[in-house]
C-alpha positions as CSV (number, residue, x, y, z in Angstrom):
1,X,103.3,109.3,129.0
2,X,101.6,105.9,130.2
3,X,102.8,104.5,134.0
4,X,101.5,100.9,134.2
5,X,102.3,97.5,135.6
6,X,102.0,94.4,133.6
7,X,98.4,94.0,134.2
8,X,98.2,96.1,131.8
9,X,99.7,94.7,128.6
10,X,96.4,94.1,126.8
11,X,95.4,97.2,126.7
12,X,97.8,99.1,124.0
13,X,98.7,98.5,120.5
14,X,99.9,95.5,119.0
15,X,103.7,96.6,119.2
16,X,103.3,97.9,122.1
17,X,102.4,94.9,123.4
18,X,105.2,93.1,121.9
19,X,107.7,94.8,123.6
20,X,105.7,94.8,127.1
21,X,105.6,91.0,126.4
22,X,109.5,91.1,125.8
23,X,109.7,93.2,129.1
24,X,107.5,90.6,131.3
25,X,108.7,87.1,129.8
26,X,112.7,88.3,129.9
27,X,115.0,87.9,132.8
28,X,117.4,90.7,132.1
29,X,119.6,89.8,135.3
30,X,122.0,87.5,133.3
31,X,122.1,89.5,129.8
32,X,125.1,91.6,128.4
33,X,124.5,95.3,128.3
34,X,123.6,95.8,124.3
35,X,121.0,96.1,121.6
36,X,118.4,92.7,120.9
37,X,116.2,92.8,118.0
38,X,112.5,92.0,119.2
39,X,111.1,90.4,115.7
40,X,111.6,91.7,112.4
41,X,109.1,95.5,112.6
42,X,112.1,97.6,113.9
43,X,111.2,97.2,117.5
44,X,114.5,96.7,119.7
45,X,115.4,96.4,123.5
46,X,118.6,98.4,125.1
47,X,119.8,97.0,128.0
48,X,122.0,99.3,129.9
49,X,123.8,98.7,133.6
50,X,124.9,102.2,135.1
51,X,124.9,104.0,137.8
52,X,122.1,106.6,138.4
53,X,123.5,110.8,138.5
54,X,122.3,113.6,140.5
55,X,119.0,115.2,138.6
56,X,120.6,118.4,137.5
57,X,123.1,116.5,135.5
58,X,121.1,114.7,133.2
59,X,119.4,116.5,130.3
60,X,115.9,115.9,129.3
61,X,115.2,114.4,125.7
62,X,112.3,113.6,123.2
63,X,112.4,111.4,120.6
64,X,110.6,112.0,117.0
65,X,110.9,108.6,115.0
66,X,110.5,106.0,118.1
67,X,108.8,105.6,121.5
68,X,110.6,104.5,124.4
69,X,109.2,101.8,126.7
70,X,111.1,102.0,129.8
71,X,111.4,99.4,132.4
72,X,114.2,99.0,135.9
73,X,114.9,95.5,135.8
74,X,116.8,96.1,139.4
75,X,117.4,99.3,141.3
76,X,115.5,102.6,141.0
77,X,116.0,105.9,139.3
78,X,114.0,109.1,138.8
79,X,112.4,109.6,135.8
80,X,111.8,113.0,135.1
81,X,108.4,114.3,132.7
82,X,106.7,117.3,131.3
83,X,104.9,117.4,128.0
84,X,106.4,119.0,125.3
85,X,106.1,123.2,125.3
86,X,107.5,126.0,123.3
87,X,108.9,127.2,126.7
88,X,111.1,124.4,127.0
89,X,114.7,125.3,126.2
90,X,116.6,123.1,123.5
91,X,120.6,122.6,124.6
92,X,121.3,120.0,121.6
93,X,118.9,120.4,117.8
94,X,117.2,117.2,116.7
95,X,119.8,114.4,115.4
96,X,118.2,112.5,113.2
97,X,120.6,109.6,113.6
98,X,120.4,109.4,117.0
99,X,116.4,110.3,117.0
100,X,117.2,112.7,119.8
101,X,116.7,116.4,120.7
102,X,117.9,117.6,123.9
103,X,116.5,120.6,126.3
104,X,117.9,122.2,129.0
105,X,115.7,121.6,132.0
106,X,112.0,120.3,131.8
107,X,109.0,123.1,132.2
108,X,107.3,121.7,134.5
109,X,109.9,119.9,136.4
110,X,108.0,116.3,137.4
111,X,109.2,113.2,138.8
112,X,108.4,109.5,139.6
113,X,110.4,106.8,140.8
114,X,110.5,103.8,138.4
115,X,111.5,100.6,140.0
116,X,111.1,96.6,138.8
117,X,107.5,96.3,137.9
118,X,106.6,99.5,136.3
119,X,107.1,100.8,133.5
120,X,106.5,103.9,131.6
121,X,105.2,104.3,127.7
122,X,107.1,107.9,126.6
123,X,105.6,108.9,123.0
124,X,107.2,112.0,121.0
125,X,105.5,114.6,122.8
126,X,106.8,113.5,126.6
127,X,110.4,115.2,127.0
128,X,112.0,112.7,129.5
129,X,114.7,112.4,131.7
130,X,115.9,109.0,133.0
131,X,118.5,108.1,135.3
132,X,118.0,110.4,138.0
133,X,119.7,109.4,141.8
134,X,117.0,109.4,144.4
135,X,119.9,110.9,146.2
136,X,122.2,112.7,144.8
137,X,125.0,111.8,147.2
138,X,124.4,107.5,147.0
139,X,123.9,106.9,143.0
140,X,122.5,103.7,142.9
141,X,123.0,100.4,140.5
142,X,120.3,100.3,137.6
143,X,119.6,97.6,135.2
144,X,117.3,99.0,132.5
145,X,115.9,98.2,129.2
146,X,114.4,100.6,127.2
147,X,112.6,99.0,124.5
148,X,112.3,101.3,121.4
149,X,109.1,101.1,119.0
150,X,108.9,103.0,116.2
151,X,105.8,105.6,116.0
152,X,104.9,104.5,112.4
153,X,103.5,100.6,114.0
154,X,101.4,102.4,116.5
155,X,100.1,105.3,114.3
């Protein structure tokens, strides 16, 4: 997992770049929930609105085929990390349609707060949780894009 600011664009791979580029140049605040194409290598932003959840309710995933870059436009939200472990618990087995597998709690349990101007890089190997209430008994609003790479362009 990379945390970084837009400082530090030039510093990863090509595509990676591309979709930090999308993430700084793009003012999300007026766009529809949905999926946007970002040129023609596969890479694609989802925007999402919601409302965060209490911790305990959302279950930690990895990804096999595609990296997420994640990025709050507006509002806050845990994002829960551990690297991936054989004690780690799977509660739903690799789809490969949805490129997800999902665990049952993350071993370690580690969190930081992502708000507008971070953003965090999560390759195959970081089993992540997003959408975590900083409080469980106020969720807050979130607008975030997670812009999805695939592996093979930054291989």
């Amino acid at each position: 997992m990379y945390i970084g600011t837009f400082d530090a664009i030039h510093t990863h791979s090509d595509a990676l770049q591309q979709a930090l580029k999308f993430l700084h140049e793009t003012d999300f605040s007026t766009m529809e929930a949905g999926i946007y194409p970002i040129g023609d290598q596969g890479i694609f932003a989802k925007v999402e609105r919601y409302k965060t959840h209490p911790i305990k309710e959302r279950l930690p995933e990895t990804h096999t085929k595609m990296i997420d870059v994640q990025y709050v436009a507006q509002g806050e939200e845990f994002l829960g990390w551990c690297p991936f472990s054989p004690e780690l618990e799977i509660a739903q087995e690799y789809d490969p349609e949805k490129d997800l597998t999902l665990y049952k709690k993350l071993v370690p349990d580690s969190n930081i707060i992502l708000s507008p101007g971070l953003f965090a890089i999560l390759y195959p190997l970081d089993v992540h949780r997003g959408g975590g209430s900083l409080d469980d008994d106020e969720p807050s609003d979130v607008l975030k894009v997670v812009v999805k790479v695939p592996v093979s362009l930054v291989e």
